[in-house]
RODO-2510 file (C-alpha; in nm, 4 decimals, decimal comma):
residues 448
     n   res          X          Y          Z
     1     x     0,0000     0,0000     0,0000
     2     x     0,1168     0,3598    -0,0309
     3     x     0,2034     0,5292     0,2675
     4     x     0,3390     0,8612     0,1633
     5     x     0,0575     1,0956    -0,0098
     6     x     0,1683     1,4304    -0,1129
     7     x    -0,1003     1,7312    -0,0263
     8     x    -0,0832     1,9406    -0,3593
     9     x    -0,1225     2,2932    -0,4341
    10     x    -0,2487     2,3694    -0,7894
    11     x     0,0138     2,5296    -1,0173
    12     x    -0,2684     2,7583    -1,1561
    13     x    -0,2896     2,9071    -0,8407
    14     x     0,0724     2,9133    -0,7864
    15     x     0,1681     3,0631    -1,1114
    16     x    -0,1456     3,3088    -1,1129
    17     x    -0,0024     3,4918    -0,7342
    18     x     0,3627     3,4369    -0,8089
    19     x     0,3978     3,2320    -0,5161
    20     x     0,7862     3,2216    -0,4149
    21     x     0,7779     2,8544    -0,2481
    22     x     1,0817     2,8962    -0,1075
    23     x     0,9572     3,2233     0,1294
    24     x     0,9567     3,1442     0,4945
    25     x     0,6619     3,1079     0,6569
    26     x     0,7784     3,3792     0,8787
    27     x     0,7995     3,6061     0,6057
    28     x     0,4045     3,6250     0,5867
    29     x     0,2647     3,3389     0,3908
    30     x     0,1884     2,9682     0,4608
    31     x     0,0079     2,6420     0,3893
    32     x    -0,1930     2,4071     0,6457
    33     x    -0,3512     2,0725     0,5918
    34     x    -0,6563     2,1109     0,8252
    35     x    -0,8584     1,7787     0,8076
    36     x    -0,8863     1,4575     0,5597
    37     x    -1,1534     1,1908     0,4767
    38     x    -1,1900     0,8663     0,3191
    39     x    -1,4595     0,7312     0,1005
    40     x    -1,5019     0,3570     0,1504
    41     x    -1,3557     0,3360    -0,2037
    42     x    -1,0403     0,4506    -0,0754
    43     x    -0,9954     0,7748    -0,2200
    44     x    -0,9044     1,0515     0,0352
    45     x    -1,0168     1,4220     0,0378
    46     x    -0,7981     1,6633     0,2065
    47     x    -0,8920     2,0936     0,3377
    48     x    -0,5726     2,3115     0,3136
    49     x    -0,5443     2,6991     0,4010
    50     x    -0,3089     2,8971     0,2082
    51     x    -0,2700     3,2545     0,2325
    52     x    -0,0300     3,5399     0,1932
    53     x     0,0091     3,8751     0,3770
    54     x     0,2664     4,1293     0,1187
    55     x     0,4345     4,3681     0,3533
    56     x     0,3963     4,7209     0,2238
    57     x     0,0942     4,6148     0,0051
    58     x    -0,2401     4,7690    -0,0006
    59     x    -0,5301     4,5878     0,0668
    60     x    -0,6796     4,7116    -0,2952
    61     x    -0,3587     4,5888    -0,4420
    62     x    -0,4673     4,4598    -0,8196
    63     x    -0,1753     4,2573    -0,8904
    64     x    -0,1841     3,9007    -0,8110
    65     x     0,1984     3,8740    -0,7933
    66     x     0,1501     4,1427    -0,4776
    67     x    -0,1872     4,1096    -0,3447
    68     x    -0,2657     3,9399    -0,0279
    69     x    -0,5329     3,6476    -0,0628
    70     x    -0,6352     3,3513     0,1469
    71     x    -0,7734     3,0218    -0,0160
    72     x    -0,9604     2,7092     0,0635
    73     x    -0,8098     2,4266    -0,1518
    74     x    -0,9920     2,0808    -0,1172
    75     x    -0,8299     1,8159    -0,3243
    76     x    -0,9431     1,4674    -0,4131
    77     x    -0,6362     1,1799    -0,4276
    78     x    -0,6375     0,8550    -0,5409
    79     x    -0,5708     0,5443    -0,3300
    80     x    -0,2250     0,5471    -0,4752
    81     x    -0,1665     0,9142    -0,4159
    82     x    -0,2804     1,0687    -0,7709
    83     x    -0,3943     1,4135    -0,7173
    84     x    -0,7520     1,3625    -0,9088
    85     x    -0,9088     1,7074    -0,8713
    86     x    -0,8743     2,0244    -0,6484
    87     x    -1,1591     2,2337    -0,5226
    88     x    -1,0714     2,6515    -0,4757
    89     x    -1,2463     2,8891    -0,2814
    90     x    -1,1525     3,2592    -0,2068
    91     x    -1,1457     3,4352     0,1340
    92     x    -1,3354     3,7403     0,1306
    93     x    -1,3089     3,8853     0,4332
    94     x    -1,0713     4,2107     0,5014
    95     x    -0,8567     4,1488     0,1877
    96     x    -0,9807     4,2716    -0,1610
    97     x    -1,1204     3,9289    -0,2909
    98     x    -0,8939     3,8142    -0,6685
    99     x    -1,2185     3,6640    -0,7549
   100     x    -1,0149     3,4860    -1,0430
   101     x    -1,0360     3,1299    -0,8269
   102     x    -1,3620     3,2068    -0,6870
   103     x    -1,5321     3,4583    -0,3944
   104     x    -1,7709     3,5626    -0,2378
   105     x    -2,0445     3,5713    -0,5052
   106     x    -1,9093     3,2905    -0,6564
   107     x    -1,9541     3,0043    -0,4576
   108     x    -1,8295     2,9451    -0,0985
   109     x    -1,6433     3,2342    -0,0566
   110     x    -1,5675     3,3427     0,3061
   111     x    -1,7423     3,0847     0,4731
   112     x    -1,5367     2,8039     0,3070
   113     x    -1,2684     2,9644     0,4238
   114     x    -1,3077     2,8887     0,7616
   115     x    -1,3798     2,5384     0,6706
   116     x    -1,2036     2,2967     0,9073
   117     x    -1,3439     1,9692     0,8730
   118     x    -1,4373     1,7312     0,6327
   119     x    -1,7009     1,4757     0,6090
   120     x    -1,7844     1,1712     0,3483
   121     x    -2,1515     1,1263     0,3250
   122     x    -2,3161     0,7642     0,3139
   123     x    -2,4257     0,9217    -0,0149
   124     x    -2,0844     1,0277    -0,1550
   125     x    -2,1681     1,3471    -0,1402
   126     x    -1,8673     1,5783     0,0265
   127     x    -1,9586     1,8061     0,3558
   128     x    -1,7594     2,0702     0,4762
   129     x    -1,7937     2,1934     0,7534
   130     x    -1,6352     2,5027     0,9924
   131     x    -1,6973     2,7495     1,2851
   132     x    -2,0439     2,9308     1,3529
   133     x    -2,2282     2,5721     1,2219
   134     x    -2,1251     2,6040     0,8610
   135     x    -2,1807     2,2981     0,6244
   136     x    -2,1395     2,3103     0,2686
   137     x    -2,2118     1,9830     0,0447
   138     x    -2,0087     1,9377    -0,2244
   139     x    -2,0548     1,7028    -0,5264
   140     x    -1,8058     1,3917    -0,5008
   141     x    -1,6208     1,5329    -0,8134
   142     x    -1,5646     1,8811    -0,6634
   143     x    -1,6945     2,0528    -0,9299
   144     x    -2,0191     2,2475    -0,7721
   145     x    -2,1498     2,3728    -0,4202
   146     x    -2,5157     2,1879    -0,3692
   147     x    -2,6125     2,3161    -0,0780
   148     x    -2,5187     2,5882     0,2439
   149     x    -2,5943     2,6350     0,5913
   150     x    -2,4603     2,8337     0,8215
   151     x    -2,5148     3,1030     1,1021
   152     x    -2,3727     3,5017     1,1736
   153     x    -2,0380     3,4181     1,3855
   154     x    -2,1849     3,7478     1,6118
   155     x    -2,5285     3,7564     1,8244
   156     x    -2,6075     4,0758     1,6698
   157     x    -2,5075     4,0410     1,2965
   158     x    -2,7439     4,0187     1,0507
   159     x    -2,7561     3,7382     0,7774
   160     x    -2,9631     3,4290     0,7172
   161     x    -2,9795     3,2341     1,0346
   162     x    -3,0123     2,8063     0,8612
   163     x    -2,7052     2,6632     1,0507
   164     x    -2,6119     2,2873     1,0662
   165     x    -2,3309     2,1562     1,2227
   166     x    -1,9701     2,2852     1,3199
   167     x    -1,8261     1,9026     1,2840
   168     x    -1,9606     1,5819     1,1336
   169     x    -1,8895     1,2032     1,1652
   170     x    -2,0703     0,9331     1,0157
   171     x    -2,1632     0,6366     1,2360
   172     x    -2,1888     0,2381     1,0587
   173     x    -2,5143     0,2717     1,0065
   174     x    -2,5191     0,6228     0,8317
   175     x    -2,6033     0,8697     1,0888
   176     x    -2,4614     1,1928     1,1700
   177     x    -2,2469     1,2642     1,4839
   178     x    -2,2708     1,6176     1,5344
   179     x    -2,1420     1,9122     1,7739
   180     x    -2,3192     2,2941     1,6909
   181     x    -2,2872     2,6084     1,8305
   182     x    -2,4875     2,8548     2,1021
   183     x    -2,4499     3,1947     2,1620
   184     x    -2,4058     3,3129     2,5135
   185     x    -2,1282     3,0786     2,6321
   186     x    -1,8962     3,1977     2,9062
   187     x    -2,0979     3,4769     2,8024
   188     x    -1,9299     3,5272     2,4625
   189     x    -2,1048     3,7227     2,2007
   190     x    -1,9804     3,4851     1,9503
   191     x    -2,0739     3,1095     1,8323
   192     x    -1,9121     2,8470     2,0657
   193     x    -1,9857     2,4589     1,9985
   194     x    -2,1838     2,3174     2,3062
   195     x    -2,4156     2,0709     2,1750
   196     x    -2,3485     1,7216     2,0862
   197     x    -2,6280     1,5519     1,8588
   198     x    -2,7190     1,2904     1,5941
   199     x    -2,9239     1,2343     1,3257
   200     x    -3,1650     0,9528     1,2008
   201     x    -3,2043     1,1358     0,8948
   202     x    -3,0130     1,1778     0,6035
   203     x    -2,8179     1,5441     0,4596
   204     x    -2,9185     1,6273     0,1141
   205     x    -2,9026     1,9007    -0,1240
   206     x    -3,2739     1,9281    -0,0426
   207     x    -3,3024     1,7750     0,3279
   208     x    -3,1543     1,8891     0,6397
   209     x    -3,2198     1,6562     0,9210
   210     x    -3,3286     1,7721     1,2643
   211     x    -3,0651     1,7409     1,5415
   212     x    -3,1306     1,5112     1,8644
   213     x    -2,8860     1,6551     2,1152
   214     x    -2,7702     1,4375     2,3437
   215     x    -2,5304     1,6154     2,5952
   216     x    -2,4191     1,9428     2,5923
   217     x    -2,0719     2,1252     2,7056
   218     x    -2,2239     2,3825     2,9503
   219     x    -2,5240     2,4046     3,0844
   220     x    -2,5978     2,7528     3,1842
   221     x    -2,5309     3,0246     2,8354
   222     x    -2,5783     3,3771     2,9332
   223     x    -2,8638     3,5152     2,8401
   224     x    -3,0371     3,3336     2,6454
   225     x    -3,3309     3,4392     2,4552
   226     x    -3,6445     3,2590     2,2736
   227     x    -3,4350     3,4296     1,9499
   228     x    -3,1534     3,1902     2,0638
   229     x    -3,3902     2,8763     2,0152
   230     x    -3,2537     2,6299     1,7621
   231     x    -3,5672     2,5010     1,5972
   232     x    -3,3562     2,2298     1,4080
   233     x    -3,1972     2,0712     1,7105
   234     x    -3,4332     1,9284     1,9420
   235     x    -3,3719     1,7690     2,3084
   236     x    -3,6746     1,5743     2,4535
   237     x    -3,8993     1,6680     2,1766
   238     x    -3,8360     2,0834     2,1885
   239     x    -3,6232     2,3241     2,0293
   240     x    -3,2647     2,3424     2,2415
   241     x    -3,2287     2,7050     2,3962
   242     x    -3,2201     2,8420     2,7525
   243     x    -3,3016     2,6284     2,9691
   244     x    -3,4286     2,3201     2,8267
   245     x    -3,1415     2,1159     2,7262
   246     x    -2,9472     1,7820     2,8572
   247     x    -2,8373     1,7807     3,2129
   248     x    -2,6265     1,7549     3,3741
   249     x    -2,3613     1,9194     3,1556
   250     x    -2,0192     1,7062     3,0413
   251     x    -1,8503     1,9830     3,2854
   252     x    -2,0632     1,9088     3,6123
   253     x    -2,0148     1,5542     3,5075
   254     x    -1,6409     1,5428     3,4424
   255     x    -1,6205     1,7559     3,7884
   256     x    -1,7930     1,5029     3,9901
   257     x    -1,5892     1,2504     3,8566
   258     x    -1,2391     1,3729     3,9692
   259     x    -1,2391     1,3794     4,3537
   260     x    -0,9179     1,6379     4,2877
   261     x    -1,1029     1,8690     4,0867
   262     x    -1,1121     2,2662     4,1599
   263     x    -1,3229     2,4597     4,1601
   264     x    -1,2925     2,6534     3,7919
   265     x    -1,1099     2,3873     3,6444
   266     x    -1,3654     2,3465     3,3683
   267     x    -1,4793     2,6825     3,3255
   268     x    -1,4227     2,8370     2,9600
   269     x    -1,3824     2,4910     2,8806
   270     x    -1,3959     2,4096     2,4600
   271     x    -1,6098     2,1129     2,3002
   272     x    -1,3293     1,9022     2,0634
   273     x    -1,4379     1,7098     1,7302
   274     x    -1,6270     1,3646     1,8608
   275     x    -1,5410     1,0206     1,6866
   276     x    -1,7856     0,7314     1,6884
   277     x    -1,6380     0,4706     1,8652
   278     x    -1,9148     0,2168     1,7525
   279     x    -2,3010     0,2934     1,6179
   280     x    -2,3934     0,3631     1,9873
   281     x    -2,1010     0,5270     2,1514
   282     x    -1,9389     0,8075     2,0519
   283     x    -1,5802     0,9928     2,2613
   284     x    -1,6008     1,3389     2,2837
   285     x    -1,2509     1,5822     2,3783
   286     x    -1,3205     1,8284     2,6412
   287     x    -1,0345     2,1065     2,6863
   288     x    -1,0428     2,3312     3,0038
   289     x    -0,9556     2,6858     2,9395
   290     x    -0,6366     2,7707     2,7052
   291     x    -0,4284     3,0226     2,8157
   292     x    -0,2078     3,1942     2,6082
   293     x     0,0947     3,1566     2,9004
   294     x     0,0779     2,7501     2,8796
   295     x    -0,1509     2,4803     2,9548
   296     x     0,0572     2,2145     3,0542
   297     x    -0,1252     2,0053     3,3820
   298     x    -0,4689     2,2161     3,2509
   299     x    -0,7283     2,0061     3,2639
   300     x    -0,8689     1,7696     2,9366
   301     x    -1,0731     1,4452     2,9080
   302     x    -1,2192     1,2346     2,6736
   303     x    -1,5410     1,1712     2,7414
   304     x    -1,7991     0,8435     2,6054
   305     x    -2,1236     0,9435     2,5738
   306     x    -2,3896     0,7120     2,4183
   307     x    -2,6403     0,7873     2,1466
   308     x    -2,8756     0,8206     2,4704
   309     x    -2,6855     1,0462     2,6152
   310     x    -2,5732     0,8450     2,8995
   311     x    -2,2372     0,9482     3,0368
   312     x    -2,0780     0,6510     3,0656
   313     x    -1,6899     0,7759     3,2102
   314     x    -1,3780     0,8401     2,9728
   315     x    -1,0239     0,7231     2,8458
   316     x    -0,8372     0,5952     3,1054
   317     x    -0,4310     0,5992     3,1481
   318     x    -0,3109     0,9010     3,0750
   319     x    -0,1399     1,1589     3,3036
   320     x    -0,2554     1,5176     3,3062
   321     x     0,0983     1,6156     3,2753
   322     x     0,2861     1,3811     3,1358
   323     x     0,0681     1,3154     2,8747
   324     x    -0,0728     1,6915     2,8269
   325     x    -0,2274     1,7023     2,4921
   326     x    -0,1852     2,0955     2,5137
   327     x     0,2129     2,1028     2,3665
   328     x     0,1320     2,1883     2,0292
   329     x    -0,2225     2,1897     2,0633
   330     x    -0,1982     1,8187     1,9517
   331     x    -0,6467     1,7634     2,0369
   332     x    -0,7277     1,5306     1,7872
   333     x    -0,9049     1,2059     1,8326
   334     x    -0,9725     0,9317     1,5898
   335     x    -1,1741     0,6265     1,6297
   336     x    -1,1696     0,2735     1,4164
   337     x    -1,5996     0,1841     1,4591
   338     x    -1,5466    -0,1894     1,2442
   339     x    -1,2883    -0,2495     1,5471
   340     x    -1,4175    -0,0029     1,8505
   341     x    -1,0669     0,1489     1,8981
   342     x    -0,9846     0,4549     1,9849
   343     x    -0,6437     0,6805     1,9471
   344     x    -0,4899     1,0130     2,0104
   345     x    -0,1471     1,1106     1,8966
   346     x     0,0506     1,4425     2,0996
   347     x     0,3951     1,5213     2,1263
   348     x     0,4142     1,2679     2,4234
   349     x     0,2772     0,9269     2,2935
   350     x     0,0267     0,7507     2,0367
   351     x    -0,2224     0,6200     2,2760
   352     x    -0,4412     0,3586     2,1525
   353     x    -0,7666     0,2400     2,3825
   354     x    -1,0392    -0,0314     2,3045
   355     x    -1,3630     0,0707     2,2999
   356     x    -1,4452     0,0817     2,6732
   357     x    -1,1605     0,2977     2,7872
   358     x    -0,8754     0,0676     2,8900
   359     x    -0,5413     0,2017     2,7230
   360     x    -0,3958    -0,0675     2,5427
   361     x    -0,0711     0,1114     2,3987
   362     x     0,0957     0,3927     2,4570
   363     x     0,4204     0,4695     2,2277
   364     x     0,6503     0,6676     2,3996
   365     x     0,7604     0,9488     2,1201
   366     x     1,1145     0,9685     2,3336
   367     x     1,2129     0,6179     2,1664
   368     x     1,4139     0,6707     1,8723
   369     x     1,1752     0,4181     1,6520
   370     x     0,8815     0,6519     1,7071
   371     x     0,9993     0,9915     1,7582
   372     x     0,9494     1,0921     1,3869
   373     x     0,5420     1,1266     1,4851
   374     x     0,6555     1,4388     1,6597
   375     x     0,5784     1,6005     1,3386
   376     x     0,2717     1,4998     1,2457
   377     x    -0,0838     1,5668     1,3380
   378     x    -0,3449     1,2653     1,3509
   379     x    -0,6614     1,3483     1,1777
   380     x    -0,8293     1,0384     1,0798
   381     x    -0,9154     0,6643     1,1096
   382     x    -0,9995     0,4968     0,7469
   383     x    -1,3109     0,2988     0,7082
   384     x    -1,0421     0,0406     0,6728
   385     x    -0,8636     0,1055     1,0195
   386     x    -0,5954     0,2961     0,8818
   387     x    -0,4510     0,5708     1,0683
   388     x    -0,3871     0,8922     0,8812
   389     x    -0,1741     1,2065     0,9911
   390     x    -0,0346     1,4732     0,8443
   391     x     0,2908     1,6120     0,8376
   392     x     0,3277     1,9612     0,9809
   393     x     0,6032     2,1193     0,7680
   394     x     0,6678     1,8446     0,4572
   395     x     0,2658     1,8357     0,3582
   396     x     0,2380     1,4650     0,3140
   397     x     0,0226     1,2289     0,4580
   398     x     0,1381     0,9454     0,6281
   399     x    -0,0761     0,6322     0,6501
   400     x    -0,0598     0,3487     0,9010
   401     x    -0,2127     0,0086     0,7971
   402     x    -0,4204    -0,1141     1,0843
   403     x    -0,2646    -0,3592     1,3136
   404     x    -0,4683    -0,7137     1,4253
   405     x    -0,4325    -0,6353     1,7448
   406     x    -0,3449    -0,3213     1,9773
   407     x    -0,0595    -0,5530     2,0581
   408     x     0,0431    -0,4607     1,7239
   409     x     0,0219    -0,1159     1,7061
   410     x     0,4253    -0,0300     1,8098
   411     x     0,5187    -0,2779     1,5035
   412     x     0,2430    -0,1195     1,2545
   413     x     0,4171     0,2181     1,3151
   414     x     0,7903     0,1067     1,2672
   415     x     0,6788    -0,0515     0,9322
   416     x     0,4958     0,2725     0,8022
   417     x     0,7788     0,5136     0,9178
   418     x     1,0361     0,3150     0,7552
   419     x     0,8330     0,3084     0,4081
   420     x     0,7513     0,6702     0,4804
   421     x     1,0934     0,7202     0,4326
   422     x     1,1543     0,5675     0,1308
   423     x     0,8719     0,6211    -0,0416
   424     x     0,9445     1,0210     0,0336
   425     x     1,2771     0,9929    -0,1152
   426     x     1,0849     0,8451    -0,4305
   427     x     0,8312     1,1305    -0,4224
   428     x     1,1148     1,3975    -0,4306
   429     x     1,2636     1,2680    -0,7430
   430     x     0,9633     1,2432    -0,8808
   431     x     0,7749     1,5956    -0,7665
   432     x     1,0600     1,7862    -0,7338
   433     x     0,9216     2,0061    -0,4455
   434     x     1,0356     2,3325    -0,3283
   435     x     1,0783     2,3788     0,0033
   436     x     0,8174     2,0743     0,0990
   437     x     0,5793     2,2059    -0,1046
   438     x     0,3938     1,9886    -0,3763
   439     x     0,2862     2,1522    -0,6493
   440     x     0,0645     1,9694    -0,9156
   441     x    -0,0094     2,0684    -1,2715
   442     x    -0,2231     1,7507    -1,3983
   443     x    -0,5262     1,7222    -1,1908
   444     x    -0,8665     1,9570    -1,2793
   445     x    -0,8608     2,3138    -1,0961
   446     x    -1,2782     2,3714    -1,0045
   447     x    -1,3405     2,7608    -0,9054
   448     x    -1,6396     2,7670    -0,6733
***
């Protein structure tokens, strides 16, 4: 199988803004590779940011060899790593919008841009999905935007109020795992996610599927108003909103739990993306507050929650501390459903639990054989078991056949780090990147 999978940029878009590849990052421009999926098939999609800040340059700056811009870029790659189409949306916000790959009139514009996740729909269909309960569906081809929903990211900003979900995960049987967004949280003004929810309804072009939340962050928003009511995400039969909503909250919960817990140790606390861990049991990340002086020792869990709603404890073995997922911000979960495993990769150890919460593995990233995952980021679990990360700085995905047995999971990762290597080598001579960066002039460029 291939392991290395490079995570193109367009050459269109390259040539069109003059893009010097071989600028620092620190010089005002960069590339990130936020999320990827996997259709059943075996084909992976992947959402990148790229923008540019010139120095000295207007923001009405005409020329695309000075302006600033900011891009979406979702690309579709073959099983063996073919780049098969890419998907190109402009930013629109601040910046004068180069509307030649697309803007804000012309497809997904600003909202696309702040597209974080992506989604493979039991009907093939692509959803994207970002802050402030933005979802986009995308045909599987990448060639046209089907359907939008999304909130204002303020209380008091005006726009079309149809929002779906923040994040979305399929379970086995083809429902939707869900977190969304309420205003009023910690009293913020702005969106925060605080509700998770499923579906037993399909996402169309045409359908949107009401929301059965099941638990939610915190239980108390600020202020809330009957304006604040989401109408599409019902608890107990009734729109979510003020008071009527699960309780007890995955805070009071997680604070009961922990006989050492402070008081405030879960305040401003942030709602991570949930996996599904089987059709009936999903783990959901909960962060305490992030402060901008450090968060090692701050407080994190992940929690299992079934599609009920019952709290039913979280991932055991790890040390606040020790095992702090906050270095880097490394807060990614995946989860294998065919196998009910569960893992989480940080700058510490790749932890791998079974589906009830006993850690089975934990590779220790100070051994020589593993410390290479230092650089990458884990952001998904194949339909086939696979693990798949990306790498931080080189922009290549790195994927890790599934083991038979958590026993197994030390050896898996040798094997896939030492083809890694090679097969990088092979990519180099064959791509001829600058500076890491993969750029691709054969697959079809789609301006939305």
């Amino acid at each position: 199988m291939t392991h290395a999978i490079p995570v193109p940029l367009p050459s269109a878009l390259v040539d069109h803004h003059a893009i010097d590849l071989e600028r620092k990052y620190s010089d005002g421009w960069g590339m990130k590779v936020d999320d990827v999926a996997t259709t059943p098939s075996g084909e992976m999609y992947t959402v990148s940011k790229i923008h540019r800040h010139t120095y000295g340059v207007d923001d009405d700056e005409a020329d695309p060899a000075r302006a600033h811009f900011g891009y979406s870029l979702i690309s579709k790659i073959a099983p063996d790593g073919t780049p098969l189409a890419t998907a190109v949306s402009g930013q629109s916000d601040l910046a004068r919008q180069d509307t030649t790959f697309g803007g804000p009139t012309t497809g997904l514009g600003e909202d696309l841009w702040w597209a974080r996740g992506l989604c493979v729909l039991p009907d093939g269909a692509l959803a994207a999905t970002g802050a402030d309960d933005h979802t986009h569906l995308l045909t599987p081809d990448l060639t046209a935007v089907t359907a939008h929903h999304g909130m204002p990211h303020w209380r008091e900003d005006d726009g079309p109020r149809d929002p779906f979900a923040s994040w979305i995960s399929t379970t086995p049987a083809g429902r939707l795992l869900c977190t969304t967004g309420e205003y009023g949280l910690y009293n913020y003004g702005d969106l925060l996610d605080n509700i998770l929810a499923i579906t037993d309804e399909p996402l169309t072009p045409v359908s949107k599927p009401t929301l059965r939340a099941l638990a939610c962050l915190e239980a108390d928003p600020v202020k809330h108003t009957e304006a604040d009511l989401r109408p599409g995400v019902l608890f107990a039969g009734e729109p979510v909103g003020m008071a009527h909503r699960p309780r007890p909250s995955l805070t009071e919960q997680l604070a009961k739990l922990d006989p050492t817990s402070r008081p405030g140790d879960w305040y401003n606390a942030r709602l991570g993306r949930p996996a599904v861990v089987r059709e009936d049991l999903f783990v959901v990340p909960v962060f305490g507050h992030i402060y901008r002086s450090g968060n090692r020792g701050g407080p994190f869990a992940f929690v299992l929650v079934t599609d009920q709603g019952e709290f039913t404890g979280q991932l055991g073995g790890m040390d606040r501390y020790l095992d702090s997922p906050f270095t880097g911000h490394a807060l990614e979960i995946a989860a294998d459903p065919a196998r009910e495993r569960i893992y989480h990769l940080n700058r510490y150890g790749l932890f791998a639990w079974t589906g009830s919460g006993d850690l089975k593995q934990r590779l220790d990233l100070e051994d020589k054989r593993f410390k290479p995952l230092r650089h990458f980021t884990l952001l998904d679990c194949t339909p086939d078991g696979d693990l798949v990360l990306t790498h931080r700085t080189q922009h290549l995905l790195l994927r890790i056949p599934c083991p038979d047995t958590l026993d197994h999971v030390g050896h898996a990762v040798e094997n896939a780090l030492r083809a890694y290597a090679k097969e990088r080598t092979d990519l180099k001579k064959q791509w001829k990147p600058v500076t890491w960066h993969w750029v691709d002039n054969t697959a079809p460029v789609h301006r939305l």
